[in-house]
C-alpha positions as CSV (number, residue, x, y, z in Angstrom):
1,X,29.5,5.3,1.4
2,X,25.7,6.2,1.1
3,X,23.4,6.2,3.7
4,X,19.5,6.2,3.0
5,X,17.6,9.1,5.0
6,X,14.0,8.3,5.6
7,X,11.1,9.0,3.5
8,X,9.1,11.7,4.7
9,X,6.0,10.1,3.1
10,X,5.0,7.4,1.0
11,X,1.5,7.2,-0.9
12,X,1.1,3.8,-2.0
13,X,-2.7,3.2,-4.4
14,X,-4.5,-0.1,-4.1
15,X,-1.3,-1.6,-2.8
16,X,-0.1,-5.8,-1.9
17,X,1.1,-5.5,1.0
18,X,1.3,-9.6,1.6
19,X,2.6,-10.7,-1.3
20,X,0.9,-14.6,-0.1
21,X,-2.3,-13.7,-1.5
22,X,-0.6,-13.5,-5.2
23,X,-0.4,-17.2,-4.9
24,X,-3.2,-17.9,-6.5
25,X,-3.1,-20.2,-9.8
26,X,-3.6,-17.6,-12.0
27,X,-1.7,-14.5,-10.3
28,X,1.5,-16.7,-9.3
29,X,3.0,-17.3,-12.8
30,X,2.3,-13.8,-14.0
31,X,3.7,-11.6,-11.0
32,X,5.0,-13.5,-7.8
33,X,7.2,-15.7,-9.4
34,X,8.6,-14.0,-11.9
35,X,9.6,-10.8,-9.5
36,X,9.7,-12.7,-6.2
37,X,10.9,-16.0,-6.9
38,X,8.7,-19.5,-6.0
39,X,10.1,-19.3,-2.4
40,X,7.8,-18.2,0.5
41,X,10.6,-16.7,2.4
42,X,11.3,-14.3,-0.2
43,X,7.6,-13.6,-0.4
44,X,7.8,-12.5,3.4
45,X,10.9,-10.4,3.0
46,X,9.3,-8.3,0.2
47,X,5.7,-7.8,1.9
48,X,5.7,-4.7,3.6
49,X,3.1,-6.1,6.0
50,X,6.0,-8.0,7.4
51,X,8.5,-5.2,7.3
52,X,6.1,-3.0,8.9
53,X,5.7,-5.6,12.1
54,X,9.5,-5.5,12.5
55,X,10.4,-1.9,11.8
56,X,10.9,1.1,14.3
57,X,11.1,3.5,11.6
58,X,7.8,6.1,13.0
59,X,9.8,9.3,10.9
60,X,7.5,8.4,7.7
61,X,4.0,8.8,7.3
62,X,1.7,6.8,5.0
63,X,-1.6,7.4,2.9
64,X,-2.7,4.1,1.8
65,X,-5.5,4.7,-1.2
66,X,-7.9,1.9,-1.9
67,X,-10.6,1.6,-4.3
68,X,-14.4,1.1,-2.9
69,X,-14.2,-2.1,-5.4
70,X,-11.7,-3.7,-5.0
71,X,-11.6,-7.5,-4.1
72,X,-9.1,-8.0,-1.4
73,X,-6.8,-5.5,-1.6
74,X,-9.0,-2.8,-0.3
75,X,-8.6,-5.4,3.3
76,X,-4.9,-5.4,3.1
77,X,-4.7,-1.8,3.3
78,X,-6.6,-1.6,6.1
79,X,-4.5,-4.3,7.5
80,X,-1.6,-2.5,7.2
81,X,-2.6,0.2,8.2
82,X,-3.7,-1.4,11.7
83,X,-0.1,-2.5,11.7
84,X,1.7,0.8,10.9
85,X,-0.8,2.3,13.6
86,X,0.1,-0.2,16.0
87,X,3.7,0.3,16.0
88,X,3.1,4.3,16.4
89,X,3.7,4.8,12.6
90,X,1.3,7.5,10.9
91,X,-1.0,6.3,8.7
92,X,-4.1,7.4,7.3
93,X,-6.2,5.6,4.8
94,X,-8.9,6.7,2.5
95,X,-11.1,4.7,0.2
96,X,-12.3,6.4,-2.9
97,X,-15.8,6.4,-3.8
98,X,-17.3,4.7,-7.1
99,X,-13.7,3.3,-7.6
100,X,-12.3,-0.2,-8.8
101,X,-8.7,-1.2,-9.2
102,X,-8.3,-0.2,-12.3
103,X,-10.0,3.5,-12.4
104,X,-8.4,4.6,-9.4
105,X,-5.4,4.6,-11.2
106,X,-6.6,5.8,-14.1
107,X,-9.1,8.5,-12.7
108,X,-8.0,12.0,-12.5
109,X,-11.7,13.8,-11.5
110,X,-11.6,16.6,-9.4
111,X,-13.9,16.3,-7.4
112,X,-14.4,14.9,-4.1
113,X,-14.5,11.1,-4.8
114,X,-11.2,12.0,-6.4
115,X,-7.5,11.0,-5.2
116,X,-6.4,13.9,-5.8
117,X,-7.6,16.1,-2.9
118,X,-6.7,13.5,-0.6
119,X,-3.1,13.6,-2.1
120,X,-2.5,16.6,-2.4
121,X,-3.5,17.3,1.7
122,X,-1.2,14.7,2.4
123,X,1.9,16.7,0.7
124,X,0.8,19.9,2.5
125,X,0.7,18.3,5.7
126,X,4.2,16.1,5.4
């Protein structure tokens, strides 16, 4: 039998974290159905906004990235983060300057409107 330990840490970059806002007409054939299914229930289960409310797991911390453009995802980070936060979960979250969904992925600059910095702190410090 296997039993999961904990993460120590989880860095998640310009993260869904409420898979409900894929449901657009556009973003619904193309990634929530296909990986989720059409159902809204399933949608819930997967969205780790939900799993956050109902978890009591406070052993792993969480650096939530978001780009400084970046439509509405940049607001569900910082929701989730109000809800890891609220249930006594640490959670820190950094936007990146002069970003946009696609070049914080892609960015590797060292300096300080970089991720990597901010990443590399987190490891230290976890």
């Amino acid at each position: 039998m296997y039993h999961l330990l904990p993460f120590q840490g989880v860095i998640s970059v310009s993260g869904v974290y409420d898979l409900q806002c894929l449901n657009g007409r556009f973003l619904k054939s193309i990634y929530l159905h296909p990986t989720f299914g059409s159902g809204f229930k399933s949608w819930q289960k997967a969205s780790p906004i939900i799993t956050a409310k109902t978890t009591e797991n406070t052993e792993t911390s969480y650096l939530l990235l978001s780009a400084a453009k970046d439509l509405f995802l940049k607001q569900q980070s910082l929701d989730f983060h109000d809800v890891l936060e609220t249930k006594g979960i640490n959670s820190k979250h950094v936007e990146i300057r002069g970003t946009n969904h696609f070049s914080i992925i892609t960015g590797t600059r060292t300096d300080m409107s970089s991720m990597l910095g901010v990443v590399i702190d987190f490891i230290k410090t976890n």
